[in-house]
N, C-alpha and C positions, 0 to 999 in steps of 0.2 A: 954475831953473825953479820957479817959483810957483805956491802951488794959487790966488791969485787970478788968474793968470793963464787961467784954466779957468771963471769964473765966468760967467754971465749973468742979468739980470731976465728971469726967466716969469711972463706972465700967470696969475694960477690958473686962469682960465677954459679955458686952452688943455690940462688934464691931462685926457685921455679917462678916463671911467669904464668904456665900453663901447666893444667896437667896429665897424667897419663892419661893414654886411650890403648886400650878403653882402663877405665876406672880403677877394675883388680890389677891390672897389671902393672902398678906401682911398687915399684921394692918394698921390702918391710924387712928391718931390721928384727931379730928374734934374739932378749935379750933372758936368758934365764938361768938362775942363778950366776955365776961367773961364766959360762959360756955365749958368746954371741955368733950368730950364726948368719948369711946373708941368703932372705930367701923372699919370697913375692907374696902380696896379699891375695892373693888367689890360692895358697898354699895353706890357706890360714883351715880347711877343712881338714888337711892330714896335718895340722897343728895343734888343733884344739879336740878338747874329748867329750864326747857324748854327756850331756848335762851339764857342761860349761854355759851361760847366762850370761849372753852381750846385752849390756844397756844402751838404748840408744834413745838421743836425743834427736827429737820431731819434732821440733821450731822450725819455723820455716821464715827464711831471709826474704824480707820484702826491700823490693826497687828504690833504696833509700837517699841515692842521691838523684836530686834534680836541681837542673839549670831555667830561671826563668828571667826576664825584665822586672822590673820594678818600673812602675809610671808613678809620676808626679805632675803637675802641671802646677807649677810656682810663680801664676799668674801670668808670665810672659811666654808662654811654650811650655806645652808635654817636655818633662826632663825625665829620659829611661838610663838605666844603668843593666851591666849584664851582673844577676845573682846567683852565687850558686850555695846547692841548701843538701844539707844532711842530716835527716832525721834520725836523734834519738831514739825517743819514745812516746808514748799516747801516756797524756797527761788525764787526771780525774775529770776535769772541767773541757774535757772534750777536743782540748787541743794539742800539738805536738809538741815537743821539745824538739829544737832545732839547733843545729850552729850554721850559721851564716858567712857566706864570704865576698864582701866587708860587711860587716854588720854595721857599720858605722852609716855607711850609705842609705839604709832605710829606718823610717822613720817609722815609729808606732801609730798604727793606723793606716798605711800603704800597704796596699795589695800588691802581691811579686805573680805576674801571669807564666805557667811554667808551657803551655797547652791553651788549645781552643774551650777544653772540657775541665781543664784544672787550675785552682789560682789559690790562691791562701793569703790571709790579715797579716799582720802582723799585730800580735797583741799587748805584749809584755818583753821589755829585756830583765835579763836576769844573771849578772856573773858573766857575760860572756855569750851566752845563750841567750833562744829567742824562742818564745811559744809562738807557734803558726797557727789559726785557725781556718781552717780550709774550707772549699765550696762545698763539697762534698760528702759524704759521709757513709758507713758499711758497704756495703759490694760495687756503688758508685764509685766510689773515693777506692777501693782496691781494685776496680776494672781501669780508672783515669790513671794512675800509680803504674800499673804493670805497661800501659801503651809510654807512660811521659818518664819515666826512672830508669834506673841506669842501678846496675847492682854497686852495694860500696863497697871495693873491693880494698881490703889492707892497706896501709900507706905505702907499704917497699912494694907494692906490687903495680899499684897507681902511679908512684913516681916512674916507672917504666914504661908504661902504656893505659893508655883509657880502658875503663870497661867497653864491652863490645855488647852485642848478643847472644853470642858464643855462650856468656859469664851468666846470662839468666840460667843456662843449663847447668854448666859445669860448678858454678859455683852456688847450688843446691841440692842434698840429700834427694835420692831414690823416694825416701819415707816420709820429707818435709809434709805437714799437715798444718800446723798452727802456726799462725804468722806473726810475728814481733820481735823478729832476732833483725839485729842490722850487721850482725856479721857471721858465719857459717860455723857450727861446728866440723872443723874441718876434716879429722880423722874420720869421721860417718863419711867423705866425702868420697871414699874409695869404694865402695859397695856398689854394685849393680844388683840387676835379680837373678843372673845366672848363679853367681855367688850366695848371694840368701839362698836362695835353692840350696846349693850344695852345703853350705853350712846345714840347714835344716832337717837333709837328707843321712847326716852324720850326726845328728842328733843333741845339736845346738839352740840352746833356746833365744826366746827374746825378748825382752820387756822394752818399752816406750815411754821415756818421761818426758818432761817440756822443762827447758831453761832458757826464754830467750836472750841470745848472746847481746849483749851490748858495744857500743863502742868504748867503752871503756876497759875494753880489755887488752887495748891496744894503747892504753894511758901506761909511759915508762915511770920506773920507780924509782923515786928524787931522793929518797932517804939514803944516809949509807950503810944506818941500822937498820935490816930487813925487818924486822920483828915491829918497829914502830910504824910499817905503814899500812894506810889503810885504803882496804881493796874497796871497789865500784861495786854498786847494788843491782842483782839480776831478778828479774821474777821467775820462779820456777815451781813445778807441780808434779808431784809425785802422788797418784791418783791410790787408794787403798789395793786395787787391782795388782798393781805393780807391786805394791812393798809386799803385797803376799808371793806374788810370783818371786821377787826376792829371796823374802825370807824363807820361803821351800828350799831354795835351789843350797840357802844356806845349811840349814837344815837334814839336808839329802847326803852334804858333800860335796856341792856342786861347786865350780869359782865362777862368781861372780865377776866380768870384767866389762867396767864402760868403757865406748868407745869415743874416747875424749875427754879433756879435762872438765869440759862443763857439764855431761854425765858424771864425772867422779863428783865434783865439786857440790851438785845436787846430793847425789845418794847418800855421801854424807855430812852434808845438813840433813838431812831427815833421821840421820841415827845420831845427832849430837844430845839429845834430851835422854834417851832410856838408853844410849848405847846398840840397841837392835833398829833396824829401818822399821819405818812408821811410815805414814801420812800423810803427806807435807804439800804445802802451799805457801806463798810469802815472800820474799824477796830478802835474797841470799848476800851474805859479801865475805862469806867464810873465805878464809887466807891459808891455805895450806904450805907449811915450810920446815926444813927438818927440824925433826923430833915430834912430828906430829902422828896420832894414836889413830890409824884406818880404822875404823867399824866392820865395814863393808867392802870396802876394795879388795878382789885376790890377787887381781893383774887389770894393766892398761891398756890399750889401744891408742896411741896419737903420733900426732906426727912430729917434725923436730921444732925447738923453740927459740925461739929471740934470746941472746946474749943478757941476762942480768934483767929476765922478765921472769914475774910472778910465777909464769908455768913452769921454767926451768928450776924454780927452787920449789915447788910440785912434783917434779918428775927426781928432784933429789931428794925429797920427804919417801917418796915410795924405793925406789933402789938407793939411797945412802949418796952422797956427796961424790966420793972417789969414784965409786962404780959409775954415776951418771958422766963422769969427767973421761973413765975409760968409753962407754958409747960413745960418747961422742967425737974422739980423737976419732974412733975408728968409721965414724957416718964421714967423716970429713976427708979421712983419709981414703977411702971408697970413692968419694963423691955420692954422694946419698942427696936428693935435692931435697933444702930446705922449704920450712913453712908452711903457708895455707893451699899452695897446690904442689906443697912437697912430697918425698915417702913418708913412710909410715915406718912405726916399731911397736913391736910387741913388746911390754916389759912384766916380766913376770918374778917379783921380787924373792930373794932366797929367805922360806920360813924353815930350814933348817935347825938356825940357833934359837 
């Protein structure tokens, strides 16, 4: 299996920088069995049927990039540099994983000033990476963070334009609750509550997992044997609460579909031990690619994907190789906007044979 195999020409015109307003009224491709159909996620209530089970991810993207000084005084004069810092993750020992830009310019043991209220160590390099140890710490450290950060928004999106304001809004879930994703699940990103409404009201359910998204998910893939590489580690928590509301829904008849690959990605890891969803907690790097054996997934929710990335040989693990080649001739031929503030597709795999 080939990572050309995964490739396709995008227009650049077709990368959203922005996205819809409001929210629902993003297009959504409707892919099921061999028919595709061009229709708006607002529509997704006379789409779906009564006892269908949206999983949705409730990570919530915290303000991950910041711009601060670095001081030194090397005996002769204060020497400041301008740093800019993108947080990972929260490390056991209290401090963050960072990547740095230059990392070369600060030295372990310099403090980077980002704020009057906010500054961080430098403690540790590592590969590339830098553990920051901050002033700060729980609701401090997340009140200093939301005034001094800057959402991190995707690389194709940032090389077009800065994060703004705007992006604290648009580029976070209705439902965001728990914080330690640095980058969105994005297909959640089309929801408002007029829509939950209406889903609900037609008799749609919902369950709530947590997978904080990392940057690593935007790490390309170098191999050209797809099958040999190996995916970036998320933490994620699938509470007993949920795997029973799952498993009912299973149970009942219902389809089960998350909305987004890091809901799928989650739901099954937690049915990879017994085959049925369970439990789970842990930190995930499950790789889905065709020929792989769903548990739990009936249908998807996400939006369109990077050329010969992880998710596009995900999205051909669930509709088959060809068929995801026909979607997406046809999202492109439409102009359908790609990405993280792109449209969205519904793909609901043929269990016919």
């Amino acid at each position: 299996m080939k990572l050309a195999d995964f490739d396709f020409d995008l227009p650049e015109g077709l990368i959203a920088t922005r996205p819809a307003r409001p929210r629902s009224a993003a297009r959504l491709l409707l892919a099921q069995g061999d028919a595709i159909d061009d229709r708006h996620v607002f529509d997704l209530p006379q789409i779906l049927r009564p006892g269908d089970r949206l999983v949705l991810n409730d990570t919530r993207v915290i303000p991950a990039r910041l711009s601060g000084q670095r001081h030194r005084d090397t005996g002769q004069g204060p020497v400041s540099a301008r740093i800019e810092v993108t947080l990972l993750e929260p490390r056991a020992d209290g401090t963050w994983a960072a990547l740095l830009k230059p990392l070369r310019k600060v030295a372990v043991g310099e403090d980077i000033v980002f704020s009057p209220d906010l500054s961080a160590r430098l403690e540790v390099r590592d590969e590339g990476q830098a553990h920051l140890r901050f002033n700060l710490t729980g609701d401090d450290f997340d009140a200093a963070l939301a005034q001094a950060g800057a959402m991190p928004l995707p690389p194709y999106i940032a090389a077009k334009r800065a994060a703004d304001e705007q992006d604290k809004h648009d580029y976070q879930t209705v439902w965001a609750e728990k914080s330690g994703a640095v980058a969105a699940p994005t297909a959640s990103l089309h929801f408002d509550q007029p829509l939950l409404q209406a889903l609900a009201e037609r008799g749609v359910e919902f369950t709530h997992v947590t997978l904080h998204v990392g940057a690593g998910t935007f790490l390309p893939v170098k191999v050209e044997d797809v099958t040999t590489h190996k995916m970036h580690a998320e933490w994620g928590h699938v509470s007993a609460q949920a795997a029973a509301e799952i498993a009912a829904t299973k149970a009942e008849g219902g389809r089960v579909i998350p909305v987004g690959t890091t809901a799928l990605r989650l739901i099954e890891t937690a049915a990879r031990d017994t085959g049925a969803i369970q439990p789970w907690e842990g930190d995930t790097d499950i790789f889905i690619y065709p020929g792989f054996d769903f548990r739990v997934t009936d249908a998807l929710m996400t939006n369109f994907h990077l050329p010969k990335s992880t998710l596009m040989m995900l999205v051909s693990a669930l509709m088959g190789q060809d068929r995801i080649g026909r979607i997406y001739d046809h999202a492109i031929a439409q102009e359908y906007r790609f990405f993280s503030y792109g449209d969205a597709s519904l793909l609901i795999p043929d269990t016919s044979g």
